[in-house]
C-alpha positions as a Markdown table, in Angstrom:
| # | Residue | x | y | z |
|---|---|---|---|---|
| 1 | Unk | -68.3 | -62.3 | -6.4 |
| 2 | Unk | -66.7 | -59.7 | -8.4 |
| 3 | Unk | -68.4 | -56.8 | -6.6 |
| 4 | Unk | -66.6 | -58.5 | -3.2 |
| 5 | Unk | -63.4 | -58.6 | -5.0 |
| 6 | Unk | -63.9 | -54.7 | -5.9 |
| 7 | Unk | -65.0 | -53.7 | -2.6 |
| 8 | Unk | -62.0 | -55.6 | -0.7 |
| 9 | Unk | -59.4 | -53.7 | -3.2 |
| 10 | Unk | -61.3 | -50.0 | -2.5 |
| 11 | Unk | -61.2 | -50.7 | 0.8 |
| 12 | Unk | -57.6 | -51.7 | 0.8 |
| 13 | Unk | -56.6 | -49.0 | -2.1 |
| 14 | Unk | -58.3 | -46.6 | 0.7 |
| 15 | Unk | -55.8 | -48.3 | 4.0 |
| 16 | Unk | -53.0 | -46.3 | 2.9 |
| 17 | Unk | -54.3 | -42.9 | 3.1 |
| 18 | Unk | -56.2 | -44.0 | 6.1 |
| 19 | Unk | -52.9 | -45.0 | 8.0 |
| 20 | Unk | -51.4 | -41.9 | 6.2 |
| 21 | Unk | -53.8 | -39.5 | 7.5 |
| 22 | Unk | -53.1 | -40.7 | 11.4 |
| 23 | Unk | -49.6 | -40.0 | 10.6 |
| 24 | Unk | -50.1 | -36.3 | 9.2 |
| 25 | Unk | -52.0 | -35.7 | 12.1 |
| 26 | Unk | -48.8 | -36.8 | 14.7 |
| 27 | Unk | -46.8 | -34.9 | 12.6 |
| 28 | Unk | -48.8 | -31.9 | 12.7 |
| 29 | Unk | -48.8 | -32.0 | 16.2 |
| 30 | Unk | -45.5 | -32.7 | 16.9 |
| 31 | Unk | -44.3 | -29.3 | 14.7 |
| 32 | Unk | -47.0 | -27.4 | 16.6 |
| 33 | Unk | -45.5 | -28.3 | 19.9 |
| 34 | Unk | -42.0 | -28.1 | 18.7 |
| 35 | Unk | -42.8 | -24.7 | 17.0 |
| 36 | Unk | -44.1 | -23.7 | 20.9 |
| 37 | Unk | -40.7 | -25.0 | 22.6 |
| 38 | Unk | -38.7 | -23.1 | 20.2 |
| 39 | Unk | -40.3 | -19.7 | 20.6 |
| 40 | Unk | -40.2 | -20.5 | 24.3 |
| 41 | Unk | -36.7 | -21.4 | 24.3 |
| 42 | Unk | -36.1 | -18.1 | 22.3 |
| 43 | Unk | -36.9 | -16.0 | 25.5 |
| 44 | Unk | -34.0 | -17.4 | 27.2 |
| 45 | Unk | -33.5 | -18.6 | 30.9 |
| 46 | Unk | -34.3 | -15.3 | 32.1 |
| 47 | Unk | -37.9 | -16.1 | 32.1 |
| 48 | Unk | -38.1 | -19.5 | 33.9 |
| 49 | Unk | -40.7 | -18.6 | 36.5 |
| 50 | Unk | -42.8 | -16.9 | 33.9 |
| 51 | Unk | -42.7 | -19.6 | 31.3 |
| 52 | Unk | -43.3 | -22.3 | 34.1 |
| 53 | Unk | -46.8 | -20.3 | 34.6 |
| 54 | Unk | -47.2 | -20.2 | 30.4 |
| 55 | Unk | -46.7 | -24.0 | 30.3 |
| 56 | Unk | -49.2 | -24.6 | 33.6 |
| 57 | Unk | -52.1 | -22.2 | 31.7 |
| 58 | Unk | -54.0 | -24.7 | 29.6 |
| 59 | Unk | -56.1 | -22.1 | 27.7 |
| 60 | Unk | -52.9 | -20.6 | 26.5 |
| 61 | Unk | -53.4 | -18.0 | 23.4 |
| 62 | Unk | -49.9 | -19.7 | 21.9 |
| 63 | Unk | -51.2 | -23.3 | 21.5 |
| 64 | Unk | -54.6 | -22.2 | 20.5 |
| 65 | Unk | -52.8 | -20.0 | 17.4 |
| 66 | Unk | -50.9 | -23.0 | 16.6 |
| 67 | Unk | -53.8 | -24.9 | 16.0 |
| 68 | Unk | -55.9 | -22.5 | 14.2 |
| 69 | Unk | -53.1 | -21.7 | 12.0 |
| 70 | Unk | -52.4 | -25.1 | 11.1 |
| 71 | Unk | -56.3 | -26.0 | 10.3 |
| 72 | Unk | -56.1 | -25.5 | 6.5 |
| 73 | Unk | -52.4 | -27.0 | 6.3 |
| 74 | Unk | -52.6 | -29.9 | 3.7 |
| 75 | Unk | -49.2 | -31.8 | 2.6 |
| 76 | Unk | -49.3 | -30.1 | -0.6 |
| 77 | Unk | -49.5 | -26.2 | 1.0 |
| 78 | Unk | -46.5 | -26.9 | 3.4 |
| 79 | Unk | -46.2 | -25.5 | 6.8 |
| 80 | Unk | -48.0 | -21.9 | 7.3 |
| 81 | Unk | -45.0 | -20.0 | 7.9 |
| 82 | Unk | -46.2 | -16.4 | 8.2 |
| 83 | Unk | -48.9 | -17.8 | 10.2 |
| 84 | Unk | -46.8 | -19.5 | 12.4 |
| 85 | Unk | -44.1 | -16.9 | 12.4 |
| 86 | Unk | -46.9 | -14.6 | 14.2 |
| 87 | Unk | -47.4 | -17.5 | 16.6 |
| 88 | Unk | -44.2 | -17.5 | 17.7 |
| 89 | Unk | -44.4 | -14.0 | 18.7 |
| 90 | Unk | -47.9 | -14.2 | 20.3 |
| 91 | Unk | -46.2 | -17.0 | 22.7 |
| 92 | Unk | -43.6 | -14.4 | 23.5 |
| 93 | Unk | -45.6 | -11.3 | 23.9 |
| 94 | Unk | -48.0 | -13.9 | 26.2 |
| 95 | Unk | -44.5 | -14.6 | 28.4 |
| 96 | Unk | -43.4 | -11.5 | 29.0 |
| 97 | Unk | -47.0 | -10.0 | 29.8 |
| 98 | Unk | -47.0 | -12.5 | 32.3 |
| 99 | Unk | -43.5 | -11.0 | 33.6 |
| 100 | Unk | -44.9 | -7.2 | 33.4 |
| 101 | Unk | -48.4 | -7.9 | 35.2 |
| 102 | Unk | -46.0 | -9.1 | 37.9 |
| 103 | Unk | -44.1 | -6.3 | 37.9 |
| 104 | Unk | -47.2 | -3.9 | 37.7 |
| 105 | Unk | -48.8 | -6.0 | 40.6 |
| 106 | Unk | -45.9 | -5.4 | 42.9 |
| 107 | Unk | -45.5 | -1.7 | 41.9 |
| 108 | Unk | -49.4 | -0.6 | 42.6 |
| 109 | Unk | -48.3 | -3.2 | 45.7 |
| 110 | Unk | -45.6 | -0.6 | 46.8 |
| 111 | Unk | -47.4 | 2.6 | 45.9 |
| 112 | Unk | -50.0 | 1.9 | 48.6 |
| 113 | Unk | -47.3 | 0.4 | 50.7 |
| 114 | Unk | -45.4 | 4.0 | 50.5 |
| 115 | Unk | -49.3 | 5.6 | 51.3 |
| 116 | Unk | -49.8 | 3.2 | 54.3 |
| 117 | Unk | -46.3 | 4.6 | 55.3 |
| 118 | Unk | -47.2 | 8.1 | 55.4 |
| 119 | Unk | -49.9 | 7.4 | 58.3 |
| 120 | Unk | -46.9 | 5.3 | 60.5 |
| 121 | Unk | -44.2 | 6.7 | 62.8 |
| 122 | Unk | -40.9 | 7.5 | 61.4 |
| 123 | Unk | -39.1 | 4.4 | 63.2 |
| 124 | Unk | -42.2 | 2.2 | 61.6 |
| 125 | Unk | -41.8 | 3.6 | 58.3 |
| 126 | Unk | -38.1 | 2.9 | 58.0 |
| 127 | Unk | -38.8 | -0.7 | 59.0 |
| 128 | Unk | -41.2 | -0.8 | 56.4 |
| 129 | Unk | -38.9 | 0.7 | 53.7 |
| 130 | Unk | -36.7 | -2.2 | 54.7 |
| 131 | Unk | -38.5 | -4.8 | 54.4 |
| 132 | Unk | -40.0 | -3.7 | 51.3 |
| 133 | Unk | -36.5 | -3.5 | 50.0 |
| 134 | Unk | -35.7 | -7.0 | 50.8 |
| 135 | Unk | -38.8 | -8.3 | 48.9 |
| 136 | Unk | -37.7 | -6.9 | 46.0 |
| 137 | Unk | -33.6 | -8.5 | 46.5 |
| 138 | Unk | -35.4 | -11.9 | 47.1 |
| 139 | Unk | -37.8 | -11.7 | 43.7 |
| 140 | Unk | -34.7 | -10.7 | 42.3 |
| 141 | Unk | -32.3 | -13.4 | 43.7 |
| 142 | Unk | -35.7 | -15.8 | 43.1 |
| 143 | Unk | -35.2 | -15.1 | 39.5 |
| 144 | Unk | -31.5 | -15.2 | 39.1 |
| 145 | Unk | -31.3 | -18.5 | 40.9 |
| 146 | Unk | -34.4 | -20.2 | 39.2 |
| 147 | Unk | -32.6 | -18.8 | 35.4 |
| 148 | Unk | -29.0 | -20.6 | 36.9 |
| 149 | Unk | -31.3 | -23.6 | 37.6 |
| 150 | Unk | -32.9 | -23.8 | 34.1 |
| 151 | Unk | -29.1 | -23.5 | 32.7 |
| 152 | Unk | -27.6 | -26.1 | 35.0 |
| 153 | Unk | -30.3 | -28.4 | 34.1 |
| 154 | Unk | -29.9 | -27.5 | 30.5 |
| 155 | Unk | -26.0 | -28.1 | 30.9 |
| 156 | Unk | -26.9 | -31.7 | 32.6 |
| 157 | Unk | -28.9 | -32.5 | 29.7 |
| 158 | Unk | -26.4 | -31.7 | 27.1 |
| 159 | Unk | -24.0 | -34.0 | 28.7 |
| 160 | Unk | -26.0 | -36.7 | 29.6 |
| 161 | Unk | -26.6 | -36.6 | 25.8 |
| 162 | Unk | -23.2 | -36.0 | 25.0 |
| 163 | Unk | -22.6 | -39.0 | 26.9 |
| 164 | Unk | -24.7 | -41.3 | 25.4 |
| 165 | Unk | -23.6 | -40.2 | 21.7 |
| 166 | Unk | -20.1 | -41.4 | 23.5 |
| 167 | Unk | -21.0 | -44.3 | 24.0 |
| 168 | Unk | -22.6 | -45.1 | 21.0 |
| 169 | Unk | -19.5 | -43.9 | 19.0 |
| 170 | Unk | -17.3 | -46.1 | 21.2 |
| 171 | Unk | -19.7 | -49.1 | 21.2 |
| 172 | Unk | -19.6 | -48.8 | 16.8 |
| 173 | Unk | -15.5 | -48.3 | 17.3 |
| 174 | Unk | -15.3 | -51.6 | 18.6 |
| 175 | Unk | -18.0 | -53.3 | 16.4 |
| 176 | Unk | -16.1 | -52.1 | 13.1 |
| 177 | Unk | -12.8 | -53.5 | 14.8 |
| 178 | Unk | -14.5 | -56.4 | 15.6 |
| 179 | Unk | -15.6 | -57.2 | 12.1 |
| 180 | Unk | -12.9 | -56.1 | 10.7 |
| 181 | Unk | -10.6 | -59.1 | 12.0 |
| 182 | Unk | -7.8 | -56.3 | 13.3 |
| 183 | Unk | -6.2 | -56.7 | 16.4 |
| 184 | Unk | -8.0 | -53.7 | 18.4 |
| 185 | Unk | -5.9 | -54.1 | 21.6 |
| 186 | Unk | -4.2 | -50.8 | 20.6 |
């Protein structure tokens, strides 16, 4: 009977760290991915299309450096900082190399556009310079209007959530005045 009575209290001396040990792993997670949305949302709005294609890539090097810098991380070392710190910049190096492949692509793009060119009538050529031109306004225009986007969508979520702190602040006004026995009319 008494080895019963010891067993039950190890195993319920043991819950805790159990139910501790699920929770240290949500909160390591939940620093890893809000370590990743802060470096992202370091770069800026000017990077919206090229983040979009970070956050679709699910063999990104960013997350994967999150996680291996955080495998040793025990509640008694604290977060890895330096690790983490070099994280953050591989998630923006990753970025913007996804923004200059682009831009290399459409450049060799153009140089054998410009070599194609030389083989074409004058007339031909022209229309071809022209074009060319306005592919480059539109990426342009595409990235300027997807970076007003992103901050217009940013500015609707601030006020939503201005809106609801608001409301909150009104809603505890009138509990306080409520409880208070004043005459709130005023």
């Amino acid at each position: 009977m008494t080895f019963l009575k010891h067993a039950t209290a190890a195993v319920l001396a043991s819950l805790p760290l159990l139910c501790n040990a699920g929770l240290l792993d949500d909160a390591r997670e939940k620093i890893r991915q809000d370590r990743e949305a802060q470096a992202i949302a370091s770069l800026g709005n000017n990077y919206v299309q090229e983040i979009k294609k970070y956050k679709a890539n699910p063999n990104r090097v960013g997350s994967t450096c999150y996680l291996e810098a955080s495998a040793n991380w025990t509640m008694w070392t604290g977060i890895p900082k330096a690790e983490f710190a070099a994280c953050d910049e591989q998630v923006k190096q990753e970025i913007r190399g996804i923004r200059d492949g682009e831009e290399n692509e459409a450049a060799i793009a153009k140089a054998e556009r410009a070599e194609r060119r030389k083989g074409m009538s004058e007339v031909a050529a022209k229309l071809d310079e022209m074009e060319e031109r306005q592919q480059d306004r539109e990426r342009l225009l595409d990235r300027r209007d997807a970076a007003r986007q992103a901050e217009a969508e940013e500015d609707a979520r601030h006020k939503a959530n201005q809106d609801v702190l608001d409301a909150q602040i009104a809603r505890a006004k009138r509990e306080r005045c409520y409880w208070s026995g004043k005459d709130c009319a005023k």
